[in-house]
C-alpha positions in Angstrom: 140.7 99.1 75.9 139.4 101.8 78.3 135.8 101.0 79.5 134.7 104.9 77.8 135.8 103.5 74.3 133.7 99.9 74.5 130.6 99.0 72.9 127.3 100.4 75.0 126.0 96.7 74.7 128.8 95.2 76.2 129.0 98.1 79.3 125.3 97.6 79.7 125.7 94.2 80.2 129.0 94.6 82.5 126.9 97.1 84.4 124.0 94.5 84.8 126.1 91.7 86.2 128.2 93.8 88.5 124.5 95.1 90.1 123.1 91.2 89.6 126.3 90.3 91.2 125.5 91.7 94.6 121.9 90.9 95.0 118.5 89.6 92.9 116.9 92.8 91.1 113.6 92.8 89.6 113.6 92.7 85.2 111.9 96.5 86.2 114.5 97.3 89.1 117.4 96.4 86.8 115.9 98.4 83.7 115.4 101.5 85.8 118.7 101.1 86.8 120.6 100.6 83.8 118.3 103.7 81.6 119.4 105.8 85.3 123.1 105.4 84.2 122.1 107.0 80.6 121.6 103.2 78.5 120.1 103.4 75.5 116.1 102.2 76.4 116.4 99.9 73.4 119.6 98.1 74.3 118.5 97.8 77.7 115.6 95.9 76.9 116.9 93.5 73.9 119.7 92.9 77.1 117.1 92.1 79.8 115.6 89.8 77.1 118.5 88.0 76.8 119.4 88.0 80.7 116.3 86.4 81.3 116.0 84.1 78.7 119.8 82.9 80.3 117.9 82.8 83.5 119.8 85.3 84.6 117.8 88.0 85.9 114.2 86.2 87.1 111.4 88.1 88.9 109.7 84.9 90.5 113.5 84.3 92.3 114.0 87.8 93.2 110.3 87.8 94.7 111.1 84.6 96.9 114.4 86.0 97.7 112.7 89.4 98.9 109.7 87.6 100.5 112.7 85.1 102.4 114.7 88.2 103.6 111.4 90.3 105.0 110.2 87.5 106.7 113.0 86.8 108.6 112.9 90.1 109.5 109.8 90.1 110.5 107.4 91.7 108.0 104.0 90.9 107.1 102.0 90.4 104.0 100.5 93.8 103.4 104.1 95.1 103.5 106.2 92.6 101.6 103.3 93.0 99.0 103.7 96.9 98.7 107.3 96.5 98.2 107.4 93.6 95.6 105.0 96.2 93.8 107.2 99.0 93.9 110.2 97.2 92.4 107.7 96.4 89.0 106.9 92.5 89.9 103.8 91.6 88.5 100.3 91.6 91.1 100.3 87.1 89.5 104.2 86.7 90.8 103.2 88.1 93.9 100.7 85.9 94.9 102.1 83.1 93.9 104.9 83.6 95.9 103.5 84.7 99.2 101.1 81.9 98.6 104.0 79.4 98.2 106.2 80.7 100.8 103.9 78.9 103.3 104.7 81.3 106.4 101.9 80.9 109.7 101.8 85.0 109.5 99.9 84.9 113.0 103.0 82.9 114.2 105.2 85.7 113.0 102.9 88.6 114.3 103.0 87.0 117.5 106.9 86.5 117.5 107.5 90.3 116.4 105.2 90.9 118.7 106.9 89.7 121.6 110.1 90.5 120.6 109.2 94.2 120.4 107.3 94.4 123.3 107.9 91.4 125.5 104.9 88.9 126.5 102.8 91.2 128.6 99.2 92.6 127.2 99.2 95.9 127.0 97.7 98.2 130.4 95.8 100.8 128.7 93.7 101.5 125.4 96.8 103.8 124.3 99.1 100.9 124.9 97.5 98.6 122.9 96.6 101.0 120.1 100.4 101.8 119.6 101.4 98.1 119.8 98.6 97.9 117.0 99.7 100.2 115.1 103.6 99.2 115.3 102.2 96.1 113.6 100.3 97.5 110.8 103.1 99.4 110.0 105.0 96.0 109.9 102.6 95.1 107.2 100.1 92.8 109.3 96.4 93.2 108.7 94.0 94.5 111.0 92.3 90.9 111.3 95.6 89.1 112.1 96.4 92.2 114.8 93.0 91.4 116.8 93.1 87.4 116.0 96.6 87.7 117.8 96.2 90.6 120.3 92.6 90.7 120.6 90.9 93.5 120.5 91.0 96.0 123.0 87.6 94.7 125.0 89.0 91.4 124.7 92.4 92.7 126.0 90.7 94.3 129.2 88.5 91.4 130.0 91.1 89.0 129.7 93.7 90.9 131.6 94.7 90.6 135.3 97.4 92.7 137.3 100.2 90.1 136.4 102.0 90.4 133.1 100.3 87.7 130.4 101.9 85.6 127.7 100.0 86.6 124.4 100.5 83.1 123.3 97.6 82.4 125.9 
């Protein structure tokens, strides 16, 4: 039987595990995708039901999964939080998984830090503020930025003319 003559149930749920195949989706990520490719809104809910009462689709393993993946790439909290947001994960899922992912965040500031710019502090306010602002983008707060960089007085009175580790 051609694919066009089956049952929408059964190509809604052939469409769900080819897309849960390839990576987690969020139970709201998955249902925008499946009502995108014209699913019924009521099959495509009494199907996520059953997905996740089979354990199938889950949104406190995609959030880990997400939070794992940004971290290693080097994103902070701020970030990771905006985007587990946009994909429809509830603001209680969230938390608990950044809580629970245990990650020093000024240890990973510091590391993107260095690997973006190297070790040296930067020369001038300019410098710093676009190093500051890199990281913010990144998703790091403002408080994590200064606690690792310092701020710029600190930056100034603590430089010399040779280049300084920021782990100092």
């Amino acid at each position: 039987m051609r694919q066009l003559d089956a049952d929408p149930v059964i190509r809604a749920r052939d469409t769900a595990f080819r897309l849960l195949t390839r990576r987690e989706h969020s139970r709201a990520e998955l249902h925008n995708k499946l009502t995108a490719r014209g699913y019924d809104r009521d099959i495509v809910d009494n199907l996520l039901a059953s997905l996740a009462a089979e354990d199938l689709v889950s949104d406190h393993r995609y959030a880990q999964a997400l939070v794992s993946h940004r971290v290693s790439t080097g994103y902070g909290p701020h970030r990771i939080m905006m985007e587990l947001k946009d994909k429809g994960v509830a603001p209680e899922i969230i938390d608990q998984t950044l809580l629970s992912s245990e990650v020093d965040w000024d240890e990973l500031l510091r590391a993107q830090h260095n690997r973006k710019f190297g070790v040296s502090k930067a020369g001038s306010f300019k410098e710093w503020a676009r190093r500051a602002q890199y990281l913010d983008r990144r998703g790091f707060s403002t408080d994590t930025i200064r606690r690792v960089m310092g701020s710029w007085d600190h930056a100034t009175l603590a430089r010399d003319d040779s280049d300084v580790d920021i782990n100092a």
